[in-house]
N, C-alpha and C positions, 0 to 999 in steps of 0.2 A: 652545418652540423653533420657531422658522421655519425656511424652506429656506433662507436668506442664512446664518442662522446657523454665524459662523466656527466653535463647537465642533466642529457639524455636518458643514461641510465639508471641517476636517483630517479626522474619523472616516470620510467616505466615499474621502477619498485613500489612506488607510491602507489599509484596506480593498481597492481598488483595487491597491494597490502588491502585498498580501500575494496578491490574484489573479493578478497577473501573475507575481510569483516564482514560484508554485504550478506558472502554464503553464509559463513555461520548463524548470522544473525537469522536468516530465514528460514532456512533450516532447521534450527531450535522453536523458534516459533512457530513453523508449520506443522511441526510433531506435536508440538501441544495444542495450539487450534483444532489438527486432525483428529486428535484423541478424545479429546471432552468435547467439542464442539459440530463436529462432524465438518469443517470450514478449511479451504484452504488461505493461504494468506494473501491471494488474490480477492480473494471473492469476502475474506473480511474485508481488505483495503476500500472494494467497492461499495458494499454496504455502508462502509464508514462514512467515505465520501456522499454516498447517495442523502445519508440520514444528515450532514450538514448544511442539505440545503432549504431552502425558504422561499414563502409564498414571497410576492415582492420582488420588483422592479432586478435583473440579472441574478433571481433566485435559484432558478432550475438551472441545470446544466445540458448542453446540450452532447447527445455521443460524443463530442469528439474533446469534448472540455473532460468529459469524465475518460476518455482513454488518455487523455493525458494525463490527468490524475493518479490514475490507476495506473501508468508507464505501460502501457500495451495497445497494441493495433488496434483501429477501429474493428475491426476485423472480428477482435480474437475478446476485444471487448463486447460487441453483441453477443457473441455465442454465450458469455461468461453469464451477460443481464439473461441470455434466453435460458439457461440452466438453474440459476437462482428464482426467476419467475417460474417456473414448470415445479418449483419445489414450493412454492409460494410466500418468495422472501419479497420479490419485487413485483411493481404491476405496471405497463407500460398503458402510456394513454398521447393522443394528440394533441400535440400545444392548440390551446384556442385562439390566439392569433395568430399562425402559421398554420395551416393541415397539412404543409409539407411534413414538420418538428414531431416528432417523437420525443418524448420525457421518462423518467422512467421514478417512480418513489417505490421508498423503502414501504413492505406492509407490514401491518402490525407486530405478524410471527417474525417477520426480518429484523425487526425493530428490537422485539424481543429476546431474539437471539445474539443482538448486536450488544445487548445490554448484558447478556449471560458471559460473553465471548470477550469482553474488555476486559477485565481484569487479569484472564488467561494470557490476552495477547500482550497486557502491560506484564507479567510478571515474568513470562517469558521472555522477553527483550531484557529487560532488566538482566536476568541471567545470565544471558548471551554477552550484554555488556559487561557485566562482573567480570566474564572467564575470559573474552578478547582482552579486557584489561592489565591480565596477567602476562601475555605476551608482549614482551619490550616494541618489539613492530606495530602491534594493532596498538598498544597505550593512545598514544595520541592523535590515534583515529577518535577510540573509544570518547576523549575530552571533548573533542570539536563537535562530534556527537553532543554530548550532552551539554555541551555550552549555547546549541543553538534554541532560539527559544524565538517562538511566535509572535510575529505585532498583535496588542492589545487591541 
């Protein structure tokens, strides 16, 4: 392959188009998260994550299942849990069968705010994908987006 090469250069447009939906999309949503909710779209994605997990057998997740989750460094994912704990969304406690493990659950007011904060963050994407859909490039970003859907 060369750098002329047309395979090549549709895969880098693609690529490019699916960056730029990515921006807009968070973008859009971070301004209305930040607005009503005082939340970036990080720190909703974690709570969100945090709030689907369950008592029971690979219930919790451990750091590094939630920096995955959350697409961010171990790293950059503590600082994120120790900033939302200090505001008092989350509360960090020791696995009881590990002392090594750290866990982290959503508290109440986290919970609360995750409940105030969803409909924001759904109507805000929705929007973002109404307006990428009007651009012929993002169009059929925008489908595959919405055609993807969760195992039951």
């Amino acid at each position: 392959m060369t750098a002329t090469d047309p395979a090549l250069t549709a895969l880098a447009q693609g690529w490019c188009a699916l960056s730029l939906l990515h921006g807009k999309i968070e973008t859009h949503v971070e301004r209305a998260l930040q607005a009503k909710h005082d939340l970036s779209v990080r720190e909703y994605s974690l709570l969100d994550v945090l709030n689907r997990q369950h008592d029971g057998e690979g219930g919790h997740l451990q750091m590094k299942q939630v920096a995955d989750a959350v697409v961010l460094s171990q790293s950059a994912t503590t600082r994120l849990v120790t900033r939302l704990e200090e505001r008092g969304l989350l509360s960090r406690y020791l696995c009881p069968t590990d002392r090594r493990g750290i866990y982290t659950d959503v508290s109440e007011s986290g919970s609360a705010l995750l409940a105030e904060a969803r409909p924001t963050n759904d109507t805000a994407l929705r929007e973002a994908l109404d307006e990428a859909a009007k651009n012929p490039e993002l169009a059929p970003l925008v489908k595959a987006v919405e055609a993807v859907r969760t195992p039951a």
